[in-house]
Every structure is written in structure tokens, then in C-alpha cells.
N, C-alpha and C positions, 0 to 999 in steps of 0.2 A: 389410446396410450395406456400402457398398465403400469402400476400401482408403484414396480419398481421403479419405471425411468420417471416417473413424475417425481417422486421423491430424490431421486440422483440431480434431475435438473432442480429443483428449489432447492437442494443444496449448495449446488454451483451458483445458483443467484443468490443465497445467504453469502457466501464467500466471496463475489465478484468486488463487493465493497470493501473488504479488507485485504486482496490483494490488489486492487489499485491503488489505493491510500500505500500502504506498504511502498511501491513502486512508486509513489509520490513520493513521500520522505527520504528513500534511496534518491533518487533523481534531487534533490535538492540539495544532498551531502555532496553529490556529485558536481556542481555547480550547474547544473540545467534546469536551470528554474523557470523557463517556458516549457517545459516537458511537464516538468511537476505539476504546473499548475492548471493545465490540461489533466495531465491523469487523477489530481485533485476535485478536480471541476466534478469529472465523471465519476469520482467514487461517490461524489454525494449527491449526483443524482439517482446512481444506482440503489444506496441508502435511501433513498426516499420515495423508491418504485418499488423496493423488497417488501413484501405480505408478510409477518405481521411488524409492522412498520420501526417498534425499537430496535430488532432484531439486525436490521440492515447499519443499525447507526452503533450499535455491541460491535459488530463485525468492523465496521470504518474503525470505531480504535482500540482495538485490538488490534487492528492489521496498522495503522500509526504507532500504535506502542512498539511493536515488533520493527518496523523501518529503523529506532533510534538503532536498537541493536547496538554492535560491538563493546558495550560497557562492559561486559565478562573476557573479553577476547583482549588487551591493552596493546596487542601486536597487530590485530586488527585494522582497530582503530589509528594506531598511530600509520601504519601503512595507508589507510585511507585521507590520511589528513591530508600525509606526501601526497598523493596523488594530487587532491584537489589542490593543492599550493603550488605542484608543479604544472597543473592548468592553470590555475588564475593568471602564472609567470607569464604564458605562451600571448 
């Protein structure tokens, strides 16, 4: 393997724990919180298998900061609320 794809893939495994966390927090706005807490699960194992080892748990929240999201967008947000209020109704 040379030097490039090694480095492109421990990037991808730096990342993998900030965009499932990410996709955990989404998923939880969304009310599927057995989703979340699967892709939850997995981001902090992945955080805990990433070389060199804070590195993986930097990336887990950073990619949870990034999930709360919409606080700059207020139209966003309020669209998101609707949503999820018009699931909880169903």
C-alpha cells in the first residue's frame, strides 16, 4: 500500500467518529432515538479504535457540536421543530 492511500484511509478513520456522532444527534432531532443510539454506540467505538487515541474522541465532538447545528439558520430550525412535532402528532 503506498504512502498516499494510507494516509487518505487514516483520514477516513479520523472522521468516521465525527460523522456518525453527527448523524447520531441528527437522528435524535428527528425523533429516532433507536437509530441514534446505534449510530451513537458505533461512533464511540470507533473513537476508541482510532490511532492516536484523543484524536478519535476530538473528532466524536466536533462531529456532535456540528449535529446541534441550525442555531445560525432560525428558519431552519423552526422548520425542523414542525417536522418533528408533526411526527410525534402521527
Amino acid at each position: 500500500m503506498t504512502e498516499g492511500a494510507l494516509l487518505v484511509l487514516r483520514l477516513l478513520l479520523w472522521l468516521l467518529p465525527g460523522i456518525l456522532m453527527f448523524l447520531a444527534v441528527r437522528g435524535f432531532f428527528a425523533g429516532r432515538s433507536r437509530v441514534a443510539l446505534g449510530l451513537m454506540i458505533g461512533a464511540i467505538l470507533a473513537a476508541m479504535l482510532v490511532k492516536p487515541f484523543p484524536v478519535g474522541f476530538a473528532f466524536l465532538l466536533i462531529g456532535g457540536l456540528a449535529g446541534l447545528g441550525g442555531g445560525r439558520n432560525p428558519k431552519y430550525a423552526r422548520e425542523l421543530r414542525e417536522r418533528i412535532e408533526e411526527q410525534q402528532k402521527r
